[in-house]
C-alpha positions in Angstrom: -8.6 27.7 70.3 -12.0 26.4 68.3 -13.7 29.8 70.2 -11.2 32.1 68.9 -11.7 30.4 65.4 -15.3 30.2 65.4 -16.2 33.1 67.7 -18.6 31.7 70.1 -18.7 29.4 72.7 -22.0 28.3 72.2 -21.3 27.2 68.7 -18.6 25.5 69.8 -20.2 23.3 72.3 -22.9 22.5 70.1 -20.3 21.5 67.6 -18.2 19.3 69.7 -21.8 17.6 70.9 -23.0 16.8 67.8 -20.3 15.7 65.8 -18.7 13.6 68.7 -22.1 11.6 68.9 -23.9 12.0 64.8 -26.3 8.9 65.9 -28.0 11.0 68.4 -30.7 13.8 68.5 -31.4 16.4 70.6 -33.7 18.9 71.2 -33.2 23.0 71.8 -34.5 22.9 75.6 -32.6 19.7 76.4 -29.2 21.9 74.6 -30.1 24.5 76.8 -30.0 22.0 80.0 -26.6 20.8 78.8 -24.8 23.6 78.1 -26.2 25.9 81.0 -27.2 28.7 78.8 -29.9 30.9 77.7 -32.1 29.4 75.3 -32.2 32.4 72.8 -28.0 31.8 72.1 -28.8 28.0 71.9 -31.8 28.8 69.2 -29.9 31.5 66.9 -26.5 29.1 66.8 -28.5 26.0 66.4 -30.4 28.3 63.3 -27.1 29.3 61.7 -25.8 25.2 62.2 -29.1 24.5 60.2 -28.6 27.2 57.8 -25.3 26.3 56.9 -25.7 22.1 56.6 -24.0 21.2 59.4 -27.2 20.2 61.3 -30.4 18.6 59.9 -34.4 19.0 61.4 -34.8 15.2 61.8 -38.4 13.3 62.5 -39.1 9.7 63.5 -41.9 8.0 64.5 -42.5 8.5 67.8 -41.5 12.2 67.4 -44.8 12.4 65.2 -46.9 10.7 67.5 -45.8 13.5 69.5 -46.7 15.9 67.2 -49.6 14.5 66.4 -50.9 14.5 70.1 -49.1 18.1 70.6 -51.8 19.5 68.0 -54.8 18.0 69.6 -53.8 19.4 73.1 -52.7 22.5 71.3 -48.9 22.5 72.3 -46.0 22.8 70.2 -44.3 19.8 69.7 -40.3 19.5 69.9 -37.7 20.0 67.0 -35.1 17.8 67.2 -32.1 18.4 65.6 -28.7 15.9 64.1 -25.5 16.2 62.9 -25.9 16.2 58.7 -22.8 13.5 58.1 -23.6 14.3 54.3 -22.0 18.0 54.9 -19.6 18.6 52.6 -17.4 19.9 55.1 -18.3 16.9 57.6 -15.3 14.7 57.4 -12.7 18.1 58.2 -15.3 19.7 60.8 -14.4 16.5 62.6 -11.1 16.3 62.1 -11.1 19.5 63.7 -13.0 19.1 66.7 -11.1 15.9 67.7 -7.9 18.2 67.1 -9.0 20.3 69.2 -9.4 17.3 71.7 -5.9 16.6 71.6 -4.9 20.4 72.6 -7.0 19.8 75.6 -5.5 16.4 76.0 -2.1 18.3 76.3 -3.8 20.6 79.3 -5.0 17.3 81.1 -1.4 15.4 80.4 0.5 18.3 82.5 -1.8 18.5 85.3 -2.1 14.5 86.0 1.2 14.3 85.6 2.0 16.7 88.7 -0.9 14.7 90.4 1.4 12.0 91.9 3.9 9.5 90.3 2.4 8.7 87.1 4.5 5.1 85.6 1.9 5.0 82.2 -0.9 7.6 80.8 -2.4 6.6 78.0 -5.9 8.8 76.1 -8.0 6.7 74.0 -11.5 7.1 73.5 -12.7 10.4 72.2 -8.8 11.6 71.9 -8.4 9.2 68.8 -12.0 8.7 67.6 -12.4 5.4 68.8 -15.4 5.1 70.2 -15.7 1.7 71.6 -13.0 1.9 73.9 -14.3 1.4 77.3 -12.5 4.4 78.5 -10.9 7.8 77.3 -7.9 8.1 80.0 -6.0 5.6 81.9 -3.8 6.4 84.3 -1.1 4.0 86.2 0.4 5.2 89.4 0.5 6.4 92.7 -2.0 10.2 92.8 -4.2 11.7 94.1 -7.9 10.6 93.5 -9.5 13.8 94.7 -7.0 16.0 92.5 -7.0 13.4 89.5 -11.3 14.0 89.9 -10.7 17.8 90.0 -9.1 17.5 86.7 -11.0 15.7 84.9 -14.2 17.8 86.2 -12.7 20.8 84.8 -11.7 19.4 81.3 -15.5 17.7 81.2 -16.5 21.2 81.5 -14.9 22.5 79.0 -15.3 19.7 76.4 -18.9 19.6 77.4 -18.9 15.7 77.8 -17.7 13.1 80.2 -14.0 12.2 80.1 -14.0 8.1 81.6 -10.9 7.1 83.0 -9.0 4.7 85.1 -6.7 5.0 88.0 -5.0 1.9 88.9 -1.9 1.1 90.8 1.3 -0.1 89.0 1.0 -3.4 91.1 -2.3 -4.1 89.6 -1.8 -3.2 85.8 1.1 -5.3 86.0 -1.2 -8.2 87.7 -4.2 -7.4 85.4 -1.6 -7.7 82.3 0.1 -11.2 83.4 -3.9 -12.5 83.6 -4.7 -10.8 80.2 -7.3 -9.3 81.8 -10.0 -8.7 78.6 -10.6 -4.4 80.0 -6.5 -3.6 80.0 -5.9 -5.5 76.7 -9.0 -3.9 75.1 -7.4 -0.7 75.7 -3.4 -1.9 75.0 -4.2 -3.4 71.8 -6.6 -0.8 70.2 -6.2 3.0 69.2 -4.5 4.7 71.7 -2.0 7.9 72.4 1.1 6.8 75.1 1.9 9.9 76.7 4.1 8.5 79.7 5.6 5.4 79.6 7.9 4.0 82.7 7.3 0.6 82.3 8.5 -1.6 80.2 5.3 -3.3 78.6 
């Protein structure tokens, strides 16, 4: 969907990296190492990004000691580049992007679901911008781990970050519930999207 809209993957990706994590900084060659790609696409997208607002040229200290001991040795020294929260356009980018989550949400809904017999899926997490969940996915049932892994690997892939989730039996979210066991209700009482529900909570 976002590729169709925006007309490159590579644009994309960056987008979904950097306003999924605005705290953190990155660095063209490290981009090029996540995204598998050639650095001239990384460069030119990460240029237009800049261009436009959505990313800032950031420094810190330790980024100018590098500098500083890059131009005594006579080596360039590394941009590093942030997501610019003051864009105008911030707040609706990232709407956007976490929409865009929830259409792959629906992907990775149908295939757990023919996984095995699935009693309760709930997405948290990066699906409903909460961030301090201690997972995105949980999944309650009896499936498949090696399938239920193959799905999640392919969705990782294409979100271009790590999906965490939990598989559990029905036997031991029920047990883990009765004990109010702090991970479950961290992820029962917070933000959360129910997708299958077959037990009565």
């Amino acid at each position: 969907m976002l590729e169709q809209l925006f007309n490159s993957k590579i644009r994309v990706k960056l987008l979904r990296l950097f306003l999924a994590n605005p705290n953190k900084r990155y660095y063209i060659r490290q981009l090029t190492r996540l995204f598998d790609s050639q650095i001239n696409s990384v460069r030119r997208e990460i240029n237009n990004l800049v261009s436009i607002g959505i990313l800032n040229f950031v420094s810190d200290s330790k980024q100018d000691e590098e500098k500083k001991d890059a131009i005594k040795k006579g080596k360039s020294q590394r941009k590093y580049f942030q997501a610019n929260i003051n864009f105008d356009l911030y707040p609706e980018l990232k709407s956007l992007i976490l929409r865009s989550h929830l259409v792959i949400k629906e992907g990775i809904c149908k295939e757990i679901a023919k996984a095995g017999n699935i009693n309760y899926l709930v997405f948290t997490g990066i699906f409903v911008d909460f961030p301090n969940s201690p997972i995105d996915i949980l999944i309650v049932g009896r499936a498949n781990k090696v399938k239920i892994s193959k799905i999640i690997n392919k969705f990782e892939k294409e979100l271009n970050r790590n999906i965490n989730y939990t598989l559990m039996s029905k036997t031991e979210f029920l047990y883990r519930k009765d004990i109010a066991d702090r991970f479950l209700y961290n992820i029962l009482e917070n933000k959360k999207i129910v997708v299958i529900d077959k037990i009565t909570l």
